[in-house]
LUMZA-875918 format. One line per 8 residues: number of its first residue (from 0); their letters; for each residue x, y, z of N, C-alpha, C. Coordinates in nm, 4 decimals, padded with zeros to 6 digits. Each point is the difference from the previous one (the first is absolute). Layout:
BEGIN
NUM) a) X,Y,Z,X,Y,Z,X,Y,Z; ...
This chain:
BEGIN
0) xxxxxxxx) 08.5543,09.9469,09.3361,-00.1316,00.0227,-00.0548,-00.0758,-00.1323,-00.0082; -00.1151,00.0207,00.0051,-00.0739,-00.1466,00.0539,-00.1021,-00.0092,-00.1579; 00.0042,-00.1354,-00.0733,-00.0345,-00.0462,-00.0598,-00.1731,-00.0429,-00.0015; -00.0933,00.0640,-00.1017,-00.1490,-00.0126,00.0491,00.0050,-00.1765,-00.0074; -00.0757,-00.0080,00.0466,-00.0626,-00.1850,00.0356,-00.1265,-00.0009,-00.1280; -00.0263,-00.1185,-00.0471,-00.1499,00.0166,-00.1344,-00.0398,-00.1017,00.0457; -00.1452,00.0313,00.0838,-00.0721,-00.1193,00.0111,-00.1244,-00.0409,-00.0832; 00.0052,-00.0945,-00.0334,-00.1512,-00.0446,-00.0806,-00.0326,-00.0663,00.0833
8) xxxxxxxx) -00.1822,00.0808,00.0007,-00.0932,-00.1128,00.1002,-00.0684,-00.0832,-00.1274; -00.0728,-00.1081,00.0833,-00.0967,-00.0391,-00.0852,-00.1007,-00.0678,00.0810; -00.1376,00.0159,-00.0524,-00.1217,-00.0641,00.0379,-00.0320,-00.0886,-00.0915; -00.0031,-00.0982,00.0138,00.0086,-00.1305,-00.0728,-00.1512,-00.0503,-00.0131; -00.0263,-00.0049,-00.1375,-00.1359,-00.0682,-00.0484,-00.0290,-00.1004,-00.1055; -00.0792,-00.0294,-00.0582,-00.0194,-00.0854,-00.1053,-00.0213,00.0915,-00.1189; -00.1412,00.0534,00.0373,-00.0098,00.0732,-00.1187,00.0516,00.1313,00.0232; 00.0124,00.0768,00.1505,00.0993,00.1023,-00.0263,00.1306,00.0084,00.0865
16) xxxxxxxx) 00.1275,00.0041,-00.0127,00.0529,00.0475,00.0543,00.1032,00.1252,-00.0090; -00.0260,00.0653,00.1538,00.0694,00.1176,-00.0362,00.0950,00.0053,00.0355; 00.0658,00.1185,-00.0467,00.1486,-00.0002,-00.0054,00.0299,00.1952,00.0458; 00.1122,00.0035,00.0529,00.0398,00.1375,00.0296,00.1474,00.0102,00.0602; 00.0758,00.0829,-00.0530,00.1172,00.0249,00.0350,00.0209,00.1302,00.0244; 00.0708,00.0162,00.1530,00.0469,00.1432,00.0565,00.1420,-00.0127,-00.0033; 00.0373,00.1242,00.0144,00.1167,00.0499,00.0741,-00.0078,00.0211,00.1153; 00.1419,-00.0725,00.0786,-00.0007,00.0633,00.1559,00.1613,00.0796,00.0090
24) xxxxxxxx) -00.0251,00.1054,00.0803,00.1441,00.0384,-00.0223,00.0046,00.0700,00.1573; 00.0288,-00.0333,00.0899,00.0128,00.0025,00.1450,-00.1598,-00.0329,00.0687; -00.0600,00.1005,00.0158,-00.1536,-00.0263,00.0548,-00.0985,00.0655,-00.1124; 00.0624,00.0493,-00.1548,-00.0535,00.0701,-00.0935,-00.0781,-00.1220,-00.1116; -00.1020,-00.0305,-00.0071,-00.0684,-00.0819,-00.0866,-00.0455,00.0726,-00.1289; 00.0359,-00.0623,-00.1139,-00.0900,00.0644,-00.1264,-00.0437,-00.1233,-00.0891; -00.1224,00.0376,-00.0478,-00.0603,-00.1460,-00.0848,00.1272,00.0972,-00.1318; 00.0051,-00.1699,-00.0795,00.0684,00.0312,-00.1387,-00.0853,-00.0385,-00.0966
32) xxxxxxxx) -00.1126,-00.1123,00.0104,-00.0218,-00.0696,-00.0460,-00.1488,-00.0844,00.0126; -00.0960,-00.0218,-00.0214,-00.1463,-00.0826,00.0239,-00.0388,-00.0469,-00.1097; -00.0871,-00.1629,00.0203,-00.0701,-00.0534,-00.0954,-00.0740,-00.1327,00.0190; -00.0566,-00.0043,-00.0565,-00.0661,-00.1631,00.0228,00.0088,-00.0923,-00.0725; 00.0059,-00.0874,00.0011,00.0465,-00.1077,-00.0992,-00.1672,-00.0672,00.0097; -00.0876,00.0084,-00.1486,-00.1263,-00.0841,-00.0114,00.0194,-00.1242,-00.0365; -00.0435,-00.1290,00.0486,-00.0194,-00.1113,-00.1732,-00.1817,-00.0348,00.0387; -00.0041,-00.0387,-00.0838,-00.1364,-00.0249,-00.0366,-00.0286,-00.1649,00.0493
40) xxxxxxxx) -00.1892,00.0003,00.0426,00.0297,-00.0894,00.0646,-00.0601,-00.1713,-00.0513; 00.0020,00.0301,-00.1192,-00.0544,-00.1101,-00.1252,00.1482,-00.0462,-00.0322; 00.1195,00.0912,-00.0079,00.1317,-00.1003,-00.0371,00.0286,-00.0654,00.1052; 00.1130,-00.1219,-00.0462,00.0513,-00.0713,00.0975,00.0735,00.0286,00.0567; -00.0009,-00.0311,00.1556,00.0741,00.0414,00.1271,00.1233,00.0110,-00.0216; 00.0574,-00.1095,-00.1200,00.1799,-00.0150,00.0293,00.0535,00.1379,-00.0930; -00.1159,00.0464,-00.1331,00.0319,00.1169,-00.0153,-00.0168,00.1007,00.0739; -00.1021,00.0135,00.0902,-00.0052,00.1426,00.0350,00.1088,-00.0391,00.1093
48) xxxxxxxx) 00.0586,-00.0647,00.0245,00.0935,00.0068,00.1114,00.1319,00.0421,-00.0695; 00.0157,-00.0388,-00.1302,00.1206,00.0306,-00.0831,00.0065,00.1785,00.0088; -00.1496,00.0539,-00.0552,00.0127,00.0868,-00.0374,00.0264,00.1284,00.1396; -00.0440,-00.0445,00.1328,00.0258,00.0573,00.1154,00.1816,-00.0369,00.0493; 00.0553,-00.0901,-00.0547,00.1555,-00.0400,00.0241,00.0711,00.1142,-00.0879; -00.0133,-00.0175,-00.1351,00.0026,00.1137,-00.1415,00.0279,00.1083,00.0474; -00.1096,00.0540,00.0491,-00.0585,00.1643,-00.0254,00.0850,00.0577,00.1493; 00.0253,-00.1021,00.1075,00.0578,00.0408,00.1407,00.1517,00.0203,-00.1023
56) xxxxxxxx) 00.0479,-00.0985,-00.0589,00.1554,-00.0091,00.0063,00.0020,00.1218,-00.1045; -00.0905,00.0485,-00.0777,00.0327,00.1372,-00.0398,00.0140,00.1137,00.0096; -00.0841,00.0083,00.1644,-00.0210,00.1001,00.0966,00.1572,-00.0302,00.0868; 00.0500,-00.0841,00.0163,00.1119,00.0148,00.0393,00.1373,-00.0071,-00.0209; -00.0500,-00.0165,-00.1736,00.1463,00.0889,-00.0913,-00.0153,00.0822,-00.0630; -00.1165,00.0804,00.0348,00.0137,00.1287,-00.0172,00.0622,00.1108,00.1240; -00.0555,-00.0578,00.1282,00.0053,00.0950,00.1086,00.1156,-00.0434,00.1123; 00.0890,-00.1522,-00.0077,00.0790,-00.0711,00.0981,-00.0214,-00.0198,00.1267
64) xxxxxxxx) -00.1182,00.0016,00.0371,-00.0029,-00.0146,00.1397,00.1136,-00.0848,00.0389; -00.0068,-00.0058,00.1666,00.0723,-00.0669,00.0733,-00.0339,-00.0986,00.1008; -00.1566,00.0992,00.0167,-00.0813,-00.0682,00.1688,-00.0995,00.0104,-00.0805; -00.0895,-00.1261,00.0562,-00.1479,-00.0313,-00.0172,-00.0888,00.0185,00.0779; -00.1251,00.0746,00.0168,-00.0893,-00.0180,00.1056,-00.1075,-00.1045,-00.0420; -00.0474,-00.0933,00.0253,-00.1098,-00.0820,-00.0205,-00.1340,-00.0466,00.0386; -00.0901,00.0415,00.0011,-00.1365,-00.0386,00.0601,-00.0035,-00.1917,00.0596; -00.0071,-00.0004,00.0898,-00.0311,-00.1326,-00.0009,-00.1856,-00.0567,-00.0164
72) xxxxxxxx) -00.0040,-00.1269,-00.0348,-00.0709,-00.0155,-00.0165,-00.1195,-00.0466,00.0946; -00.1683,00.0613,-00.0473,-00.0580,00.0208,00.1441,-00.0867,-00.1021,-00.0339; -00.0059,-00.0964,00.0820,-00.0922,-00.1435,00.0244,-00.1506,00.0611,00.0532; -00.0779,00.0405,-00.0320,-00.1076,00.0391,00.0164,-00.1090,-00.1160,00.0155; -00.1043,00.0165,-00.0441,-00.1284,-00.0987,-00.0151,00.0173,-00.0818,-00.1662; 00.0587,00.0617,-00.1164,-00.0097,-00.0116,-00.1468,00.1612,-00.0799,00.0049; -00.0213,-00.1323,00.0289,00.1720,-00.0824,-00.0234,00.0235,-00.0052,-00.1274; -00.0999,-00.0190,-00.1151,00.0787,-00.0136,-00.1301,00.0333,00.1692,-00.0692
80) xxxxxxxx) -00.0137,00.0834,00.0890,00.0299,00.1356,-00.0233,00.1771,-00.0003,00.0479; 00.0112,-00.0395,00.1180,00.0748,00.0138,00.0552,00.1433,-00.0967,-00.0517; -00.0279,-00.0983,-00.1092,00.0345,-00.1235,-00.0418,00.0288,00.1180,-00.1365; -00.0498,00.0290,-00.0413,00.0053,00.0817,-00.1475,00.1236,00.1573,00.0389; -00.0156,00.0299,00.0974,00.0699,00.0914,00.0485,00.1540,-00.0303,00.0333; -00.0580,-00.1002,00.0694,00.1960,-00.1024,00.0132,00.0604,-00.0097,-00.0909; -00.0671,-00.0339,-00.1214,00.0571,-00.0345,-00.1167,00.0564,00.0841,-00.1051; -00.0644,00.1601,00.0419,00.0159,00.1250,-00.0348,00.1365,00.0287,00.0652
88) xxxxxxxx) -00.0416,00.0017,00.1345,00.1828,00.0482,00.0942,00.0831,-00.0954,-00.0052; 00.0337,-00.1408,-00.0856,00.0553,-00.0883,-00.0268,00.0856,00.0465,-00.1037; -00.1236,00.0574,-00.1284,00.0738,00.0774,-00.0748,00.1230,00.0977,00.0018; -00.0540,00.0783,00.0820,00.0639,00.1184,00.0237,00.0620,-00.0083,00.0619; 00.0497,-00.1000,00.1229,00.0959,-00.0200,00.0306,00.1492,-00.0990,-00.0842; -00.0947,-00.0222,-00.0821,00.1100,-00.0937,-00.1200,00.0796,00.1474,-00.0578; -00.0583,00.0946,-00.0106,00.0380,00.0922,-00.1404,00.0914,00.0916,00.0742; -00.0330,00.0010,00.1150,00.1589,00.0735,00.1134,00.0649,-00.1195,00.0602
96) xxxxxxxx) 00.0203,-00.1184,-00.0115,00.0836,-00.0865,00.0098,00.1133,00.0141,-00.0553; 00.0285,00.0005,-00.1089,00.1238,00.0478,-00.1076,00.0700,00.1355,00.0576; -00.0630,00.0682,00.0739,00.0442,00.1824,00.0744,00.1078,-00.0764,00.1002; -00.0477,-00.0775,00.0960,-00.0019,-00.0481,00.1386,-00.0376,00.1518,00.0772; -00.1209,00.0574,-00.0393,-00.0228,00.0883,00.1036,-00.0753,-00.0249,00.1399; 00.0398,00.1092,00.0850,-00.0061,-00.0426,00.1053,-00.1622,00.0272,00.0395; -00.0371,-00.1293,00.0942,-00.1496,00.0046,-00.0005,-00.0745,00.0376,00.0582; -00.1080,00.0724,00.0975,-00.0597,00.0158,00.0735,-00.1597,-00.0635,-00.0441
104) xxxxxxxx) -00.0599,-00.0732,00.0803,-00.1035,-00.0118,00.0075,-00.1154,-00.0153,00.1172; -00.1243,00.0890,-00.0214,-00.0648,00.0933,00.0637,-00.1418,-00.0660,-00.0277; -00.0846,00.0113,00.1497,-00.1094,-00.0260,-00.0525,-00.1286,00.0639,-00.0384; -00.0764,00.0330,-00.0525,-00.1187,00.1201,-00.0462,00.0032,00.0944,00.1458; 00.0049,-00.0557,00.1232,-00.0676,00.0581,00.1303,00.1599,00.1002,00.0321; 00.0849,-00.0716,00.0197,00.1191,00.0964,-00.0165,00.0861,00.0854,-00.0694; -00.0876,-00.0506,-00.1616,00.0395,00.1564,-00.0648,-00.1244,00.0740,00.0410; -00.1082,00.0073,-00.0225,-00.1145,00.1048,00.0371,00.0461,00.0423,00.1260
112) xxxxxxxx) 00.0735,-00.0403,00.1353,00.0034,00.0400,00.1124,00.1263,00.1076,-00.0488; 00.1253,-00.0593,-00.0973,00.0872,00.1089,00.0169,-00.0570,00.1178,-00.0951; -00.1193,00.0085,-00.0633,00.0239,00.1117,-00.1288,-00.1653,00.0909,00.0575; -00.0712,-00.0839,00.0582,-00.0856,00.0759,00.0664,-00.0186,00.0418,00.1104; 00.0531,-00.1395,00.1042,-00.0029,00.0401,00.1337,-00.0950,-00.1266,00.0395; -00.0882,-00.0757,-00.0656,-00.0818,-00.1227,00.0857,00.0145,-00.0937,-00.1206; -00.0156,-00.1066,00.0555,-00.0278,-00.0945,-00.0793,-00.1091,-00.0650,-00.0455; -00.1300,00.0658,00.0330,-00.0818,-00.0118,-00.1378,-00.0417,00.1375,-00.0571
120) xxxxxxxx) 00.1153,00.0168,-00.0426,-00.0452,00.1450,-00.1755,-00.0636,-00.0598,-00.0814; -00.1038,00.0456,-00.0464,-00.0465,00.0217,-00.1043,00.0619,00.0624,-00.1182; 00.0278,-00.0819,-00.0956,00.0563,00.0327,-00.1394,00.0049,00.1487,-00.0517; -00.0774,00.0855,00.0369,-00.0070,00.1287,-00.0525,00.0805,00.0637,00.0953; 00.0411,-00.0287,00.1634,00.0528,00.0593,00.1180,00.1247,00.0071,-00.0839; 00.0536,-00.1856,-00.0011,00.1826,-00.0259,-00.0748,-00.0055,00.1236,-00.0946; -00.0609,00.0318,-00.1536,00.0395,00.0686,-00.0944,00.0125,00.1545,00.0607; -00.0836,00.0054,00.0495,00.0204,00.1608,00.0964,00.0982,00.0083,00.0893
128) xxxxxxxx) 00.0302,-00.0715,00.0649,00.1546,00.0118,00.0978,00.0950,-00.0807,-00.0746; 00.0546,-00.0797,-00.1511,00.1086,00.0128,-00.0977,-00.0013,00.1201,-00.0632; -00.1172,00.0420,-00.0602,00.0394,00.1545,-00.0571,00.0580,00.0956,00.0697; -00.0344,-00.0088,00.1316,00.0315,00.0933,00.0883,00.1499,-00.0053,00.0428; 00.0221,-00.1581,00.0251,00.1346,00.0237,00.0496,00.1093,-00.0420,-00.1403; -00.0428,-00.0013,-00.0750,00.1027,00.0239,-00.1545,00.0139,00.1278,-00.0232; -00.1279,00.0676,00.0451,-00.0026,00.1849,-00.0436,-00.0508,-00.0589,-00.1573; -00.0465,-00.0427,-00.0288,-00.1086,-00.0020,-00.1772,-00.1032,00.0590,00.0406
136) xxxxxxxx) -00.0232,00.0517,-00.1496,-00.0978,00.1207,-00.0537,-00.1454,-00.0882,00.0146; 00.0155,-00.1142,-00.0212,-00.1293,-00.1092,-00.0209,-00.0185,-00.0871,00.0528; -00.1106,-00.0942,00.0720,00.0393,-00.1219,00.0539,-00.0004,-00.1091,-00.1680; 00.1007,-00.0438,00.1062,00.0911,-00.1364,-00.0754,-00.1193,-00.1236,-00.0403; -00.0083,00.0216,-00.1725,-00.1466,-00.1587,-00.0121,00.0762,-00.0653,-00.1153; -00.0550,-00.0786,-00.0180,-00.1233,-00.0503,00.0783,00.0626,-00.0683,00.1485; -00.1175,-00.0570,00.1023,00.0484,-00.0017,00.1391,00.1396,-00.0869,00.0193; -00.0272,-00.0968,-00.1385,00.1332,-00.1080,00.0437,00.1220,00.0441,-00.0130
144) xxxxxxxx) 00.0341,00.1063,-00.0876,00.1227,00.0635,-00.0174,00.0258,00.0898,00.1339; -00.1138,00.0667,00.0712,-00.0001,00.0682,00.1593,00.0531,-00.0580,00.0954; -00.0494,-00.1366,-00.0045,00.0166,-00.1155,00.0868,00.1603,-00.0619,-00.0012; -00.0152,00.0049,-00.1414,00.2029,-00.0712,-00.0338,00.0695,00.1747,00.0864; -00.0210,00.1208,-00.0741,00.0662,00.0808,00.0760,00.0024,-00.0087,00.1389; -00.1449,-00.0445,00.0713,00.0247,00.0033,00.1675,00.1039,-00.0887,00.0886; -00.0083,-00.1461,-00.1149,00.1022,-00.0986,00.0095,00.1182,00.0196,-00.0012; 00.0646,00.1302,-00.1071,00.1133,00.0234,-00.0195,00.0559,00.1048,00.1253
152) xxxxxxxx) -00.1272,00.0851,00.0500,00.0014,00.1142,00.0987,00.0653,-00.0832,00.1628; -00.1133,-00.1114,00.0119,00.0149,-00.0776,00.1303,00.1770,-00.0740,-00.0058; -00.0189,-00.0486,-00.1153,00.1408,-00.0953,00.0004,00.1425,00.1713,00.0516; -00.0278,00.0758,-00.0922,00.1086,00.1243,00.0514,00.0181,00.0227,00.1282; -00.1836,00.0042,00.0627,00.0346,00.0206,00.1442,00.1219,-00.1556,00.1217; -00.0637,-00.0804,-00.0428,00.0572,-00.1376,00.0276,00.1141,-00.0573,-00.0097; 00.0477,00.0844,-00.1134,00.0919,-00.0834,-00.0919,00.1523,00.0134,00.1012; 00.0254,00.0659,00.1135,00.0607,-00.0161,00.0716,00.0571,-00.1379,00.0931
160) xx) -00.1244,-00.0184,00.0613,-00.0320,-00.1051,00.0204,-00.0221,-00.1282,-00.0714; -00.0618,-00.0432,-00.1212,-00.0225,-00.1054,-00.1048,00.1498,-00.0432,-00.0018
């Protein structure tokens, strides 16, 4: 009998990042789990980074993952966005450090390609094809918790390979 796999994705932010954990149990996916982690953006960075390290390592002694899916981070036109974001998936990669889970990391264009089909979805496309392929009653919000699920969706498909 084959043992389900628990992956937590995550979309890594400053002020939000999301978080989502499925079940995989051969080619059968089920969300268990969604949320976003806020901090506010008047406190200081080294807290809200505490509090995104925190709130992950509680999401993953509650649920044990094993495998990580991860957004990598997208260098756009906005570098101190992208600088604030690092520092977010810095986090979060500290807070599954202690797991040693296993990692996959993915970039915005190749999860949207595995969960929609192209790689530029539009944010409302992802939540409509995660609901769809979790089978949920609702799409998954706010978007960053959609996004960590698509992360967690892509890494399942991958995770062969990774």
């Amino acid at each position: 009998m084959r043992l389900p796999v628990i992956i937590l994705g995550i979309d890594p932010g400053l002020a939000n990042t999301g978080w989502g954990v499925i079940e995989l149990l051969g080619s059968k996916r089920r969300a268990l789990a969604y949320g976003c982690i806020t901090t506010l953006a008047g406190e200081e960075t080294a807290l809200r980074l505490r509090r995104i390290h925190d709130e992950l390592q509680a999401v993953i002694e509650r649920y044990h993952p094993t495998e990580l899916g991860i957004e990598a981070i997208y260098f756009g036109a906005n570098a101190k966005s992208a600088l604030a974001t690092g520092e977010a998936r810095g986090a979060a990669l500290l807070a599954v450090a202690s797991r040693e889970l296993r990692v996959g990391e993915y970039s915005p264009t190749q999860i949207k390609q595995v969960i929609v089909g192209q790689g530029k979805a539009d944010k409302k496309q992802v939540q409509y094809m995660v609901r769809a392929l979790l089978k949920l009653d609702h799409d998954p919000k706010p978007d960053h918790a959609a996004d960590a699920l698509a992360a967690a969706i892509c890494h399942a498909q991958f995770r062969r390979i990774v």
